[in-house]
One Martini backbone bead per residue (centre of mass of N, CA, C, O) as a GRO file, in nm:
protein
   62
    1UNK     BB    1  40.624  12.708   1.446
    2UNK     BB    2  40.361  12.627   1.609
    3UNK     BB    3  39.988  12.684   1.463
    4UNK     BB    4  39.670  12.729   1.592
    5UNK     BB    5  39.346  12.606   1.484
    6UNK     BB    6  39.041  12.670   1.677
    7UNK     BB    7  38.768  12.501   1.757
    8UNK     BB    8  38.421  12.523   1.767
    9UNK     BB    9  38.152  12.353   1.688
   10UNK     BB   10  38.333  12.343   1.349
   11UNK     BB   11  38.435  12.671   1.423
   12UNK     BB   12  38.679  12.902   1.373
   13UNK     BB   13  38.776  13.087   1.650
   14UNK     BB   14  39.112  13.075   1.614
   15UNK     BB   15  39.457  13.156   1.544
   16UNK     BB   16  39.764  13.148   1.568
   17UNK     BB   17  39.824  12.950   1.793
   18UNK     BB   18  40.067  12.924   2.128
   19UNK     BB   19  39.880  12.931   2.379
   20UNK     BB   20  39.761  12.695   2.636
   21UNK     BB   21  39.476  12.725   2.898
   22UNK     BB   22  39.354  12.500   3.104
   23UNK     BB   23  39.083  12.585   3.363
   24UNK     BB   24  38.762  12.504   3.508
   25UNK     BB   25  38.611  12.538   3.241
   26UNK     BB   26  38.849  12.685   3.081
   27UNK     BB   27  38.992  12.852   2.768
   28UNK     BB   28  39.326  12.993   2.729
   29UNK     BB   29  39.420  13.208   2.476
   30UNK     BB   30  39.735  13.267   2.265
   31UNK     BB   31  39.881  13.430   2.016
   32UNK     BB   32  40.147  13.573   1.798
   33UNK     BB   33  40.066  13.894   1.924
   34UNK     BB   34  39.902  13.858   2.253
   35UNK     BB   35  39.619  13.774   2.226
   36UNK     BB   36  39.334  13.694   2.394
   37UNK     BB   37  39.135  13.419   2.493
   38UNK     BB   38  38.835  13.313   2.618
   39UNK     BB   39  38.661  12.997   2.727
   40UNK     BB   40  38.379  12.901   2.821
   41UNK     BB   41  38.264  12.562   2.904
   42UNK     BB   42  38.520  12.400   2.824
   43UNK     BB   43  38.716  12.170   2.632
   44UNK     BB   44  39.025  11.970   2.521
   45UNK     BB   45  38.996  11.737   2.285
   46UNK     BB   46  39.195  11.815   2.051
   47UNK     BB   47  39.511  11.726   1.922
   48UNK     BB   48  39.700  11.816   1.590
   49UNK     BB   49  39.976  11.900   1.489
   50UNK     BB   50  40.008  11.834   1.194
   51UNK     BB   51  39.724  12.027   1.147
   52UNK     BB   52  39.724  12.272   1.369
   53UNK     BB   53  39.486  12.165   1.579
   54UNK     BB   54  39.219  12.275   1.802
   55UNK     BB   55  39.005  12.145   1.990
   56UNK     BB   56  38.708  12.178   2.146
   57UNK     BB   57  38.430  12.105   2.385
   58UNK     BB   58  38.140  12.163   2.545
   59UNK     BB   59  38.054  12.102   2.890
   60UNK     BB   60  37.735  12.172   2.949
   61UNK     BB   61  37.749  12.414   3.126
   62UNK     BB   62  37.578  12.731   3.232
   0.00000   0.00000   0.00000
């Protein structure tokens, strides 16, 4: 199973992820025990399957 490493302005935030929702500058994390994380004001910049990264990048609303 692909399990992916987070990013959010170059520093990891969130591990072992296995679903991903973006909706409406939300992105809505889900890891492989079930925890789940939102980030406000952000967008899905980048997906790398085989290094197994999930890039953020902050939509600059607030």
């Amino acid at each position: 199973m692909c399990e992916f490493t987070v990013l959010l302005e170059g520093k990891e935030v969130f591990k072992d992820v296995v679903y991903v929702k973006e909706n409406g500058g939300r992105v809505m994390l889900k890891d492989v025990l079930g925890e789940s994380r939102t980030f406000e004001d952000c967008r899905i910049a980048e997906v790398d399957v085989s290094s197994e990264r999930l890039v953020l990048s902050p939509t600059g609303a607030h």
